[in-house]
Every structure is written in structure tokens, then in C-alpha cells.
N, C-alpha and C positions, 0 to 999 in steps of 0.2 A: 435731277439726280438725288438719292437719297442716300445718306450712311448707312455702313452695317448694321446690324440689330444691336452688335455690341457694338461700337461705339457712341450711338443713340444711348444706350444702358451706360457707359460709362460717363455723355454728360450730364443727362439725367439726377445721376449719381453724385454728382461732384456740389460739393459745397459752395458755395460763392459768399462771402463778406461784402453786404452791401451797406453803404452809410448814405440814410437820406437826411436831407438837408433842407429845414425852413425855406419855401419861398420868397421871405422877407430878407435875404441873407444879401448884405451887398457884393456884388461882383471881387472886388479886391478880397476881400473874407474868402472867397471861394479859392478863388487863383491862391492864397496862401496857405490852406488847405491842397490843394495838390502840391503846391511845390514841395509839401512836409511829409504827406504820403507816399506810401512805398511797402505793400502788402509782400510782395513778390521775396523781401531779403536781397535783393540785388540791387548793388549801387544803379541809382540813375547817371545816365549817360548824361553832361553835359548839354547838350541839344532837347534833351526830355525835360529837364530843368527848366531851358528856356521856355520850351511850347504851355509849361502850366504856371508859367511868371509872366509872361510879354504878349501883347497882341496889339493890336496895330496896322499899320500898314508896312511896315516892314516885314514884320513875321506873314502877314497874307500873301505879298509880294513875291516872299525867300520859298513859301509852299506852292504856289500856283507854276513857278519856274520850275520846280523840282519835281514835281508832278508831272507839266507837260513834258517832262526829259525822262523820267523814272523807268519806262519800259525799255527808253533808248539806254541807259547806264549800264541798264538791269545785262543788257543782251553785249553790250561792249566787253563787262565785266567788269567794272567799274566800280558797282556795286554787289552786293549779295542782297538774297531776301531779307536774312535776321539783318544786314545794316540798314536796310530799310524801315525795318521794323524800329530798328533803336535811332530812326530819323539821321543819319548819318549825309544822306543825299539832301537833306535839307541844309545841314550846317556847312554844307559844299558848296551848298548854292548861297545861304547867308554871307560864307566868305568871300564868292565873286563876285556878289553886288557891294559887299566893304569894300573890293579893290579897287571897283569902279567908282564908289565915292570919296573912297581916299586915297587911292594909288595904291601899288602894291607895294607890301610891308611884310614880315613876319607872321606868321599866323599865330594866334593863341585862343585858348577857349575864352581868356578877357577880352580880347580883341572883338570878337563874335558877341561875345554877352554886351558889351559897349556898344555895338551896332545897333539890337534891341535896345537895351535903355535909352540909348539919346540918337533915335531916329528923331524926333522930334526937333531938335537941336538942327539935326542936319538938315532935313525939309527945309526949316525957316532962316538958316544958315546960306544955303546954296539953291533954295526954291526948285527943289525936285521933288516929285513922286515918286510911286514906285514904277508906277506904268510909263514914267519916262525912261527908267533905265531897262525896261523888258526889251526892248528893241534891239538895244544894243549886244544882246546874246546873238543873233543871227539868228536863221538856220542852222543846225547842228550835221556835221557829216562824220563820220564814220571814220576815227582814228585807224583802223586796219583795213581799211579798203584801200590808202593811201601808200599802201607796202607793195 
């Protein structure tokens, strides 16, 4: 499938702001460089924050779940496209693997940002994975089939 002539001509068209970046540049330089970017004028979302500050196995964890559920959210309605886009389903799913490792509690964007920074912590704390708590989501069924 190919675009119309014009919208081929309008990306064509369109300016793009790219910053290339030494080779030699250590990983954490980079990540703190995105966390500080933001061409667009639009505040970053919380959860966008997280994905160019934290990686790990947690953050791999909270996206691989989100992922395999995202068409399911998507059709529930659960989610939207643009909340996807702005990872919303991710910081959904970040939350229900925090309630699985600490109980359920309050929700907050520190609560969430705290899951990322001190995954670490909790691994060696409670000697879990992430792939030990994938299971524990089940099979997913269908909120409104159940009416």
C-alpha cells in the first residue's frame, strides 16, 4: 500500500531536527539526554520520563506484558491509540506488577517511578524476576462478555 502523492510531498517536505551523537558517548549520558529532550513543546507524560531514564528488567518486564495485552485493552476500551502512544498501557501494567510486589496501595506517578529506580532492591530483597511474576496475570477474559 502506498500514500497519496501528497502526503508522500508533505513528508518529503517536512523538516526533521536530528541530533547525532559520538559513538563513544556512555549509555547514562544518552538516557539523560533524552530525559531532557522534548522537541515537540509538549510536556512529557510521566511514563515517557520513565522509558528514557530506567531500563532494566523491570521496564522490559512492564513493556513485554503491555504489549502482549495492547490489542486486547485496545478493543475493550480500556485504552485509546494516542494513550498508547503516550505509553499509558505500559504505566498500567508497571502498576500491577508494583501491586503484585507490594500489595495494593495508592497509586502515584512516585510510586511507579520508585518501582523503576529500585527494581533492584526488590529482585535482591524478595528474589524475584520479572518472568516470575508474568504468570501470575493469567489468561485475560473479556470484561464485557461477562454481562
Amino acid at each position: 500500500m502506498t500514500l497519496p502523492d501528497e502526503a508522500q510531498q508533505t513528508i518529503l517536505q517536512t523538516s526533521l531536527s536530528v541530533n547525532v551523537l559520538p559513538t563513544d558517548i556512555p549509555d547514562v549520558t544518552i538516557l539523560q539526554i533524552f530525559q531532557r529532550m522534548n522537541t515537540t513543546g509538549l510536556r512529557l507524560k510521566d511514563q515517557e520520563v520513565r522509558n528514557g531514564s530506567y531500563f532494566g528488567e523491570f521496564k522490559d518486564a512492564s513493556f513485554a506484558l503491555a504489549y502482549e495485552q495492547n490489542q486486547r485493552w485496545i478493543e475493550w476500551g480500556l485504552f485509546s491509540r494516542p494513550d498508547v502512544a503516550q505509553m499509558a498501557e505500559v504505566e498500567f501494567t508497571s502498576d500491577l506488577v508494583g501491586a503484585l510486589l507490594r500489595g495494593v496501595s495508592g497509586r502515584s506517578a512516585a510510586q511507579i517511578t520508585a518501582l523503576y529506580r529500585d527494581w533492584i532492591w526488590w529482585t535482591n530483597e524478595r528474589q524475584l524476576t520479572p518472568t516470575q511474576l508474568t504468570p501470575k496475570f493469567g489468561p485475560p477474559t473479556n470484561p464485557k462478555s461477562s454481562k
